[in-house]
N, C-alpha and C positions, 0 to 999 in steps of 0.2 A: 504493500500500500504506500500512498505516497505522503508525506507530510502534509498537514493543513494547520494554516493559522485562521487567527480571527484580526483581522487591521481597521473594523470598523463597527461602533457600535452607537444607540441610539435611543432613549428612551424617554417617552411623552408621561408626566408625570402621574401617579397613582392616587385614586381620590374619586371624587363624585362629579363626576360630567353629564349630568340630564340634559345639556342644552344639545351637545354634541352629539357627533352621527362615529359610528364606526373608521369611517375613513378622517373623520375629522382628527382624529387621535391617531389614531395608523398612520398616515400621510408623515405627520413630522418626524415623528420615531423611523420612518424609514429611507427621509431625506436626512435627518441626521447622521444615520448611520452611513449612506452614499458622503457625504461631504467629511464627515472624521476618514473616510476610509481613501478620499481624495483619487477618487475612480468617477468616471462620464458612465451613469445610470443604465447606457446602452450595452456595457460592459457586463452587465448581468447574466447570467445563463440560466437561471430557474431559479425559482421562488417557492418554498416549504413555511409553512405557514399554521401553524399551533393554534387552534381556536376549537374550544368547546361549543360554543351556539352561532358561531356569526357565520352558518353558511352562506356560502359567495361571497363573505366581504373581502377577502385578500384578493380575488379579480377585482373589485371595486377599488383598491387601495393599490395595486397595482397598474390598469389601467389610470386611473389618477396622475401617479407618479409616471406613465408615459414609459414605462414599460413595456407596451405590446409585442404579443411574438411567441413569451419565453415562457414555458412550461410552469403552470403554478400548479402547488399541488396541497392540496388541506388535509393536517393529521389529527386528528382526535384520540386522545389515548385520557382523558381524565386532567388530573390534575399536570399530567407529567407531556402534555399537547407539547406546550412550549421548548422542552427536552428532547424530544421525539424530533418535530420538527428540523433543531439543529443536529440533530443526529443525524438524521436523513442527508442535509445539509453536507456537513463533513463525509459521510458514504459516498454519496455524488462526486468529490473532487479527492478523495482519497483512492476510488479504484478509477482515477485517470476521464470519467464522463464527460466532465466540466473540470474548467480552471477558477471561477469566481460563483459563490451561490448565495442568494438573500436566505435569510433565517430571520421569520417574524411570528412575533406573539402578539393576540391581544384578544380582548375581553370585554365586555360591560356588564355588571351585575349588579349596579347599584338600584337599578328601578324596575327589575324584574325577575324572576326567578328563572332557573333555568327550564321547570317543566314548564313555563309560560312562552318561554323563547323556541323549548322546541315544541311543544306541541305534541300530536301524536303519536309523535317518534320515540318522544320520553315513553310515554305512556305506554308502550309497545315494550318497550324493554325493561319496564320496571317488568311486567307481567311477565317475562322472560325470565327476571330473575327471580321472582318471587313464587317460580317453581320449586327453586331450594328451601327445605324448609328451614333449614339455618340461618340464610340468606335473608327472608323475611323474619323472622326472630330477632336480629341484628339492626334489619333497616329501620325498625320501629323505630328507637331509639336515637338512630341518624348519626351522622361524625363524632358528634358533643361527648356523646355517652358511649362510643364504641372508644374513643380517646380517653373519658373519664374511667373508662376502666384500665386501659393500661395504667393510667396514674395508682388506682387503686391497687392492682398489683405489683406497682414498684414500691409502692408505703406499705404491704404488707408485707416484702420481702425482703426489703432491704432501711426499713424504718425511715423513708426519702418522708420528707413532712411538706406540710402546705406552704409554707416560709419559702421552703427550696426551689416548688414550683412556681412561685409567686417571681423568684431571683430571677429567671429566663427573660420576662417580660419586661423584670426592669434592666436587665443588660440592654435588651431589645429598644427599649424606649430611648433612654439613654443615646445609643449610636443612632439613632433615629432623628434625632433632635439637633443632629449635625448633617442629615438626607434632605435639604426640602422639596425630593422626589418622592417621600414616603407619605402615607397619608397621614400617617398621627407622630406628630413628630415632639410633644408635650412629654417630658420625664413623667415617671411614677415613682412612690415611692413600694416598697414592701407592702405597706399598712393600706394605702390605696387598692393597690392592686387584689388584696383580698377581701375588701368593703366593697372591691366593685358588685355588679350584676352578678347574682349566681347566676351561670347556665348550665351547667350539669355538674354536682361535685365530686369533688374538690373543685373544677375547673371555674373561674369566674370568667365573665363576658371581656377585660382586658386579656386573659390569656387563652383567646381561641381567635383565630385570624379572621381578619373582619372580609365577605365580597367587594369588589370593588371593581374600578374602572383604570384599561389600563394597558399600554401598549409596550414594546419594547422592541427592535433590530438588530441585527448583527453580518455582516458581511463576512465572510469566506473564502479566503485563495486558497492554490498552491503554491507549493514554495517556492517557484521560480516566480511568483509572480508579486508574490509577500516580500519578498528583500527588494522588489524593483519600489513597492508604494510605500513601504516603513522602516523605519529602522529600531521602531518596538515590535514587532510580532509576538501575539504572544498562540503558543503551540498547543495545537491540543494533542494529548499526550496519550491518553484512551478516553473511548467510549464504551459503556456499557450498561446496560440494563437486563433485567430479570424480571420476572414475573412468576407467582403461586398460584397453588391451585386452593377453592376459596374455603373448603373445610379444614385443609392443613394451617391457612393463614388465623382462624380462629384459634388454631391451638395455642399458636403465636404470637396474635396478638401483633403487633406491628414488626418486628423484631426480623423475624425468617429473609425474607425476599431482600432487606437491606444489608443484611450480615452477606449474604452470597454475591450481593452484586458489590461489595465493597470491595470483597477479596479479588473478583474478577477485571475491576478496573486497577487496584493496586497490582498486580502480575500485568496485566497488561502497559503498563506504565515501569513497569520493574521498579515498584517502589514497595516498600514497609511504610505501616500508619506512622511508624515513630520519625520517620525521614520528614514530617511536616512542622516537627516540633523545631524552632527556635528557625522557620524554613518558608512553611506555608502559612495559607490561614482558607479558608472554607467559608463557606455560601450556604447552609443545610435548610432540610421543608422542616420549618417549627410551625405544620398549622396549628399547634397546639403546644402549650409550656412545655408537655412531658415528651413530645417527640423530641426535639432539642434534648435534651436531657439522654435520648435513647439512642441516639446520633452518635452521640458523644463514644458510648460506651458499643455502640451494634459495628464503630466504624474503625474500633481498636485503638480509640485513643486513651480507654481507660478503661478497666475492669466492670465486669457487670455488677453493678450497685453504685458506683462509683460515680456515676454522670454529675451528682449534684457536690460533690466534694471538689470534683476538677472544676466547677463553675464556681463554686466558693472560694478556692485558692486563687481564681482570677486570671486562669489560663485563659481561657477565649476572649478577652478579654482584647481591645484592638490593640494595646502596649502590653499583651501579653503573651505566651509563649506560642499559644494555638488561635489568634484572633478566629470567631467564628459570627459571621453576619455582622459586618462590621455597617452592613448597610441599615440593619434594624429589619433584617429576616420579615418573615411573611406578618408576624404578626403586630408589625408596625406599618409596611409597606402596603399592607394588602395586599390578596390573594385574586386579582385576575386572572380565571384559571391556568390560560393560554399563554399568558406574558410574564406568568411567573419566572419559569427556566430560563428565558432570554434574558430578563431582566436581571438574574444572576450572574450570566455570563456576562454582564454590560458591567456589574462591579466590578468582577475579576478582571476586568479588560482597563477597566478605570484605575482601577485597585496599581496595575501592574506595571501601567505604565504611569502613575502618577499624576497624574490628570487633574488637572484643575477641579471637576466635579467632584473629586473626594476629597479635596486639601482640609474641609475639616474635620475628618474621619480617616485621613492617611494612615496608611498601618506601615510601622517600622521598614525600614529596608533591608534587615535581613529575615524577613517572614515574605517577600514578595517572591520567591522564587517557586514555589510551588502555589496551586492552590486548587481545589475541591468544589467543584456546582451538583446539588442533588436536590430533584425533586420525587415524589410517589403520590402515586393516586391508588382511590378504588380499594382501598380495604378491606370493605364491606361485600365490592363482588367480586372480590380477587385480586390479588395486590399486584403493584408494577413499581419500579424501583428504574431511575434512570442518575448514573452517577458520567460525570467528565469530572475528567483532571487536565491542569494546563500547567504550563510550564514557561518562564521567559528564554529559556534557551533549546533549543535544539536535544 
């Protein structure tokens, strides 16, 4: 395969847009990403594009941006669209098809829900899944409470308390409050954060990631073609994803599909977790406090029970050994489902090269050399796990 970097990225910021259309959000994020990446738009060779409900809108957002011609093509895979997508993305110019490819996410959930956007389509496959009878057992309940119990059994088993899960959010808040691409960019404290809203407990309404509105781009060479437009390239190193099958993931619990696809992108990358320590720093899906917390530990940076000790010690921390979501993760940024993944890479990209857009969230310069983007969907009907690792060198 051949080398693929990323030289351009782009993201319209995350929040509530009612006034606005799909392409009105889409359009900047992907003129942004054409002009950081200092390429003529004609230059494109295909467009992969992450979106949970917005069928057709990346023709629309392509045509727009006056791109006619070039292959677009829509992934749906849940929360992990956006992932998917630049996957796709990097396949294309990795087994030699294309030399430059767009990679776009984006979303609107703030003024509707997704069984409203899709329609019967929803409707069609809930009834598909709700042949399992597991499956509906599970869905009652929804994210809140499939999530509230992994918390539950991490405080059974390893004595993690509400304090600890409470600490994720305000990490999150925190490096949030230096994003003002994220939607809630206001500190919390501890004591806040667990007076918020109950939504399903232990979990309170701050620490479950909020729907939102929200796009994000990313441009794609080869490598002959990445040394002629930058002189930051930054590499991506592996791609990989895994997926369960959805009675084994109950047993699980969140944990399975992420542990497998870790090990698969770290061997592919020819790396050890421990090679990110004092090296990288990481991007992870916290739709909820205690995933962050299971990240930590599913992804070998620290023993199972562990997650909330290495967040107490202050590891993840952006001046810390393993900065992790330095951007203020899903549960400050919001959770557009499709532009979450891109929107990841668009840190690591910012992140790595120093970029004016993070200068007040900059993470040390000896953690910029590696770094980790992972989102997962679909829990409930079967998990999917999609992890990249990037690199600033070759």
């Amino acid at each position: 395969m051949r080398n693929v970097a990323v030289v351009g990225v782009g993201v319209f910021p995350f929040g509530r847009h009612s006034d606005l259309l799909y392409q009105e959000i889409g359009v900047p994020a992907v003129n942004d990403a054409i002009e950081d990446a200092g390429i003529d738009r004609k230059q494109i060779q295909s467009c992969y594009a992450g979106t949970v409900s917005g069928m057709g809108t990346a023709h629309d957002i392509i045509n727009e941006c006056g791109m006619i011609g070039i292959p677009i093509i829509r992934v749906e895979n849940a929360c992990v669209s956006g992932t998917n997508a630049f996957r796709q993305a990097w396949m294309e110019i990795a087994s030699g098809l294309s030399d430059i490819s767009l990679a776009i996410g984006i979303e609107k959930m703030k003024d509707s829900s997704m069984a409203a956007q899709g329609g019967g389509r929803i409707q069609l496959e809930m009834k598909a899944m709700m042949k399992l009878p597991i499956v509906s057992t599970f869905s009652i309940m929804g994210l809140p409470g499939y999530f509230a119990l992994a918390a539950h059994r991490h405080m059974n088993d390893f004595n993690t308390t509400k304090e600890d899960l409470a600490n994720v959010t305000v990490k999150s808040r925190r490096n949030a409050s230096r994003n003002p691409k994220a939607e809630f960019q206001n500190p919390m404290t501890v004591e806040e954060v667990l007076n918020d809203k109950m939504i399903n407990p232990p979990l309170t309404r701050s620490q479950c990631c909020p729907k939102t509105d929200g796009a994000a781009a990313a441009i794609l060479m080869s490598e002959e073609l990445a040394k002629k437009y930058t002189d930051t390239p930054v590499w991506i190193k592996a791609s990989s994803m895994t997926s369960s099958y959805v009675e084994e993931q109950f047993k699980n619990l969140i944990s399975l599909p992420n542990i497998e696809n870790a090990k698969k992108a770290f061997s592919m990358a020819k790396l050890d977790p421990k090679d990110f320590f004092n090296n990288g720093f990481a991007e992870v899906h916290d739709c909820f406090s205690i995933s962050e917390l299971l990240h930590y530990e599913d992804f070998g940076w620290c023993k199972k029970g562990e997650g909330p000790k290495m967040l107490n010690d202050g590891i993840p921390e952006i001046d810390g050994d393993l900065p992790i979501n330095p951007s203020g993760g899903l549960l400050s940024c919001g959770h557009p489902l499709g532009a979450t993944g891109i929107r990841q890479v668009a840190e690591v990209v910012y992140q790595m090269r120093k970029d004016k857009e993070v200068a007040k969230r900059q993470i040390p310069d000896k953690n910029l050399n590696l770094a980790l983007a992972h989102t997962m969907g679909s829990p409930i009907m079967g998990f999917t796990s999609g992890i990249h690792i990037f690199s600033r060198d070759l």
